[in-house]
C-alpha positions as a LaTeX table, in Angstrom:
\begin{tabular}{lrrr}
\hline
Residue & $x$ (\AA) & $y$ (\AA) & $z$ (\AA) \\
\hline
Unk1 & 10.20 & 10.10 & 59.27 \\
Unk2 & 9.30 & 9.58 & 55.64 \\
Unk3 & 11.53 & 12.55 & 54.64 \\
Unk4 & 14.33 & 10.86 & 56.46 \\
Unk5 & 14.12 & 7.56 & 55.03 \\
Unk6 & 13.97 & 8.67 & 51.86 \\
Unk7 & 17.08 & 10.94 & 52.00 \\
Unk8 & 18.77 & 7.83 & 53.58 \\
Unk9 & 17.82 & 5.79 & 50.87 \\
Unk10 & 19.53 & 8.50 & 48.32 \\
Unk11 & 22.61 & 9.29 & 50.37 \\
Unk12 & 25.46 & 7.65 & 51.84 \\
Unk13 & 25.03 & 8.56 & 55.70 \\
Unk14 & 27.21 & 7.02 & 57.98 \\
Unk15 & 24.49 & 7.87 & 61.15 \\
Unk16 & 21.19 & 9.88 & 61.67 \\
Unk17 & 20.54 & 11.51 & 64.49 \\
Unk18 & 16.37 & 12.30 & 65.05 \\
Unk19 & 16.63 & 15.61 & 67.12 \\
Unk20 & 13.12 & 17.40 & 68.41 \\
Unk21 & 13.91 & 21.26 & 67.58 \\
Unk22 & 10.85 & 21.72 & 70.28 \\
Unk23 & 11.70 & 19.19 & 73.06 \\
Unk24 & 14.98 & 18.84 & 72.26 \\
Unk25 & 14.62 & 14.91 & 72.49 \\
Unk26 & 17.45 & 12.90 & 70.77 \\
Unk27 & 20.43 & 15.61 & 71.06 \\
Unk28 & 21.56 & 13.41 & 74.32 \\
Unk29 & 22.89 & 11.31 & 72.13 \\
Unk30 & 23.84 & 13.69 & 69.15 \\
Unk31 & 26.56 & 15.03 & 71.62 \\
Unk32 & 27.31 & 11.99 & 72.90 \\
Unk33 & 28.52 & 10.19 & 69.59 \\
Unk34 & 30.42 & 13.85 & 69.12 \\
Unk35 & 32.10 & 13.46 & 72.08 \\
Unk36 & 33.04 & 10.05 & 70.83 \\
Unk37 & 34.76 & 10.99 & 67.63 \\
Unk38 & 36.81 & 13.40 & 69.08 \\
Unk39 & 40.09 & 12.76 & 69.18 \\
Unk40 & 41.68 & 12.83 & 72.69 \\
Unk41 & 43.94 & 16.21 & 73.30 \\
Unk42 & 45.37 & 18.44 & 75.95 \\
Unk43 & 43.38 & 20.96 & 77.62 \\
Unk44 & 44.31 & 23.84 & 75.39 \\
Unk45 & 42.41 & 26.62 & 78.38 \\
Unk46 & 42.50 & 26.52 & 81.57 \\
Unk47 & 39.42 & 24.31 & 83.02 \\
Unk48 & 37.95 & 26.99 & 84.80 \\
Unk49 & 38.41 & 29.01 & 81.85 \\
Unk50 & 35.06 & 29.59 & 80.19 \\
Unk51 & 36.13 & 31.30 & 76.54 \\
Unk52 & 39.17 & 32.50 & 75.16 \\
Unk53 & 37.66 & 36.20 & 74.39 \\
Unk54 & 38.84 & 38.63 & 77.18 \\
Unk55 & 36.35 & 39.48 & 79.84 \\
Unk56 & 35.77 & 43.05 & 78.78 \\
Unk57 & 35.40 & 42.10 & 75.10 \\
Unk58 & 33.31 & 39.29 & 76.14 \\
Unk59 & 31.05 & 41.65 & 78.28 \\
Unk60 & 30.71 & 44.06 & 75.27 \\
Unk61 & 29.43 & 41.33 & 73.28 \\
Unk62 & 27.05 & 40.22 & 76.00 \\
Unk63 & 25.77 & 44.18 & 75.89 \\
Unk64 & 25.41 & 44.42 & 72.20 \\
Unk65 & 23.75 & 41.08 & 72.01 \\
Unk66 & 20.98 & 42.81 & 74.42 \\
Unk67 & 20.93 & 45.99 & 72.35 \\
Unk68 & 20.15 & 43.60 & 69.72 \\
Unk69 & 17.16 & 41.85 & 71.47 \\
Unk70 & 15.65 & 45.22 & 72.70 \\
Unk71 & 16.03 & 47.36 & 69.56 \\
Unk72 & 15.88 & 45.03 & 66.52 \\
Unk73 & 15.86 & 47.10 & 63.85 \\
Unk74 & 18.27 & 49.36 & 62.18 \\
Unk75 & 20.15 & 51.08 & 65.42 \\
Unk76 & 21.79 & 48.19 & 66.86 \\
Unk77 & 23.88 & 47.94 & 63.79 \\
Unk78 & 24.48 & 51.72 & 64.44 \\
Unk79 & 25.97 & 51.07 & 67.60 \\
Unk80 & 29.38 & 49.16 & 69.01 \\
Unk81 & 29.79 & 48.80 & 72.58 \\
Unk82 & 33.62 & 49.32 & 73.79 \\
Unk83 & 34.24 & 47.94 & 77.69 \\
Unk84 & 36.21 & 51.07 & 79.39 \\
Unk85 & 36.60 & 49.30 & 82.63 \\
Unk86 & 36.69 & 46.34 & 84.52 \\
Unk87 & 37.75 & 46.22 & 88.16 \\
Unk88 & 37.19 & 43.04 & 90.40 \\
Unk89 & 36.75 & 44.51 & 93.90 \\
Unk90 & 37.67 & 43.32 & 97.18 \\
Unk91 & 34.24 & 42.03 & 98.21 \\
Unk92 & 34.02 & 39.86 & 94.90 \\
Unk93 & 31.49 & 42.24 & 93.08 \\
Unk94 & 32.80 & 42.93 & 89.51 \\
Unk95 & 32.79 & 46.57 & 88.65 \\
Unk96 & 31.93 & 47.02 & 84.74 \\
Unk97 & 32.10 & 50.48 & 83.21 \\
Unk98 & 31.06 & 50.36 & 79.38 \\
Unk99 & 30.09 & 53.07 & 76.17 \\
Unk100 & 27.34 & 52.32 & 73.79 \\
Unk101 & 28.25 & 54.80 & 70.64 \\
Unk102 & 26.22 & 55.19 & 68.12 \\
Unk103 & 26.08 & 57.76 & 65.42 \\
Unk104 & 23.12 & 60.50 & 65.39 \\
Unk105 & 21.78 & 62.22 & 68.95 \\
Unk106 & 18.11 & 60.70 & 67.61 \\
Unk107 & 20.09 & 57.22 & 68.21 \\
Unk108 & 21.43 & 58.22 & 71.20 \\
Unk109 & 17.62 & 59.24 & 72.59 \\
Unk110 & 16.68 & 55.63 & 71.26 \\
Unk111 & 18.96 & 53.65 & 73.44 \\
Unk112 & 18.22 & 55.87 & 76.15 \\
Unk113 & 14.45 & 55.00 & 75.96 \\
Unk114 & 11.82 & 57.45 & 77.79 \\
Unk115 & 12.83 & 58.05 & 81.24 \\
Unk116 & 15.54 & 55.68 & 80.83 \\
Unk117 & 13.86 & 52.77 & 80.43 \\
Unk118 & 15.78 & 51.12 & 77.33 \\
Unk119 & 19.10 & 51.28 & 78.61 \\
Unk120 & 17.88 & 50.38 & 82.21 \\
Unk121 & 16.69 & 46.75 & 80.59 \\
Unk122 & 19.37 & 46.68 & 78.55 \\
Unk123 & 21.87 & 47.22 & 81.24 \\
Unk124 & 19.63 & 44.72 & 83.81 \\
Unk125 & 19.81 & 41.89 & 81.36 \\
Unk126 & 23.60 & 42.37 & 80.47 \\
Unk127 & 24.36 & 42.33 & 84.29 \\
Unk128 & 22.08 & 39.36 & 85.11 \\
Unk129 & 24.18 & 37.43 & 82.35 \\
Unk130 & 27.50 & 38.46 & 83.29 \\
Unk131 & 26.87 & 37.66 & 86.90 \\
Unk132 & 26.40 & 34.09 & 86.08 \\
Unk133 & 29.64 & 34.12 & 83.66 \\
Unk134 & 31.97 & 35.67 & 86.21 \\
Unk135 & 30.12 & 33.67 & 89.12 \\
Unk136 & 29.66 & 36.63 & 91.69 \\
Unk137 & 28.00 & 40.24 & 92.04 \\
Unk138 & 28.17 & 42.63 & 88.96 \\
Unk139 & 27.89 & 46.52 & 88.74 \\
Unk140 & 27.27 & 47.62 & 85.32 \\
Unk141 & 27.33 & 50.90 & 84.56 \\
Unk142 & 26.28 & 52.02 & 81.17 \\
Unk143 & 27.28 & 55.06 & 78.79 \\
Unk144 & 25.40 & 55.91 & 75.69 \\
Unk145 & 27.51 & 58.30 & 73.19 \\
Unk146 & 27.56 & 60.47 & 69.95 \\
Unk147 & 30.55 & 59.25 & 68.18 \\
Unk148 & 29.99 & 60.50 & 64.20 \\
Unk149 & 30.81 & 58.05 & 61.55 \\
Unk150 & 32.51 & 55.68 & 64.18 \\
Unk151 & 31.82 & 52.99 & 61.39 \\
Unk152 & 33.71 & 54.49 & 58.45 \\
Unk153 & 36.68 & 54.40 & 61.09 \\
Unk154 & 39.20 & 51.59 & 60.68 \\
Unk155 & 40.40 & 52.01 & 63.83 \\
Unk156 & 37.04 & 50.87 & 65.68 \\
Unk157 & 37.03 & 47.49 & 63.56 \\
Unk158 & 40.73 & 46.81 & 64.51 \\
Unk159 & 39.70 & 47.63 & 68.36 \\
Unk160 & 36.88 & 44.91 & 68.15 \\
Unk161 & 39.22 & 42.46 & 66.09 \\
Unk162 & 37.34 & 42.93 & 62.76 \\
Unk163 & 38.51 & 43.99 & 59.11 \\
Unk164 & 37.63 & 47.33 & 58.16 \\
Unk165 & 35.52 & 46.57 & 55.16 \\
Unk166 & 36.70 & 47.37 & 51.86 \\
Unk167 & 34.08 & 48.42 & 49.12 \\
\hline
\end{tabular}
């Protein structure tokens, strides 16, 4: 609180908003007075619409974002996950058929995990989230793959909407 005041006292703030990072108490009303400045506007989605990323990018990102919490070192940034297939079926299920490439066949052991066991979590918590995206059942079915020097090729960035870096 004394932090606050005083960095009141030196700027020119035209609110402050007291926000618990632990309980989250306060950010009720944060969002609320964001709400209120916004200016009013058409729908520019679809209500029912939940991003404007495709499904089967979306999905990929969902993937990587678990290779990321399951291997947090150096291989996730080895690895891109591309989304090869996505089939709604007649019962409602989603079928999802996805590649995780990386680089070296020591990654590819890595993901893989003894007996499976990395890409099995990986894959449970990917399908767990995307379930409760696309609001019914989800298959996943998971790939791991050698693809040498995928990130020296331009072609991969322009596939996942990114610049091919330029040293």
């Amino acid at each position: 609180l004394e932090l606050a005041t005083r960095l009141n006292d030196g700027q020119s703030f035209a609110e402050t908003f007291m926000i618990s990072a632990l309980t989250g108490d306060g950010l009720a009303s944060f969002k609320t007075r964001l709400a209120a400045l916004m200016p009013l506007g058409p729908w520019l989605y679809p209500e029912d619409q939940i991003c404007d990323a495709l499904f089967g990018a979306l999905a990929a990102e969902i993937t990587r974002e678990q290779i990321f919490e399951r291997l947090h070192e150096e291989l996730p940034y080895q690895s891109t996950v591309e989304t090869d297939r996505w089939q709604e079926r007649k019962d409602g299920s989603v079928r999802i058929e996805q590649t995780i490439f990386v680089e070296r066949e020591s990654q590819r052991k890595i993901m893989l995990g003894k007996g499976g066991a990395t890409i099995k979590a990986i894959g449970a918590a990917s399908r767990q989230e995307l379930a409760e995206i696309v609001e019914h059942p989800v298959q996943l079915f998971l790939f791991v793959k050698v693809r040498e020097n995928w990130s020296d090729d331009p072609e991969r960035y322009r596939e996942m909407g990114l610049e091919f870096p330029k040293e």
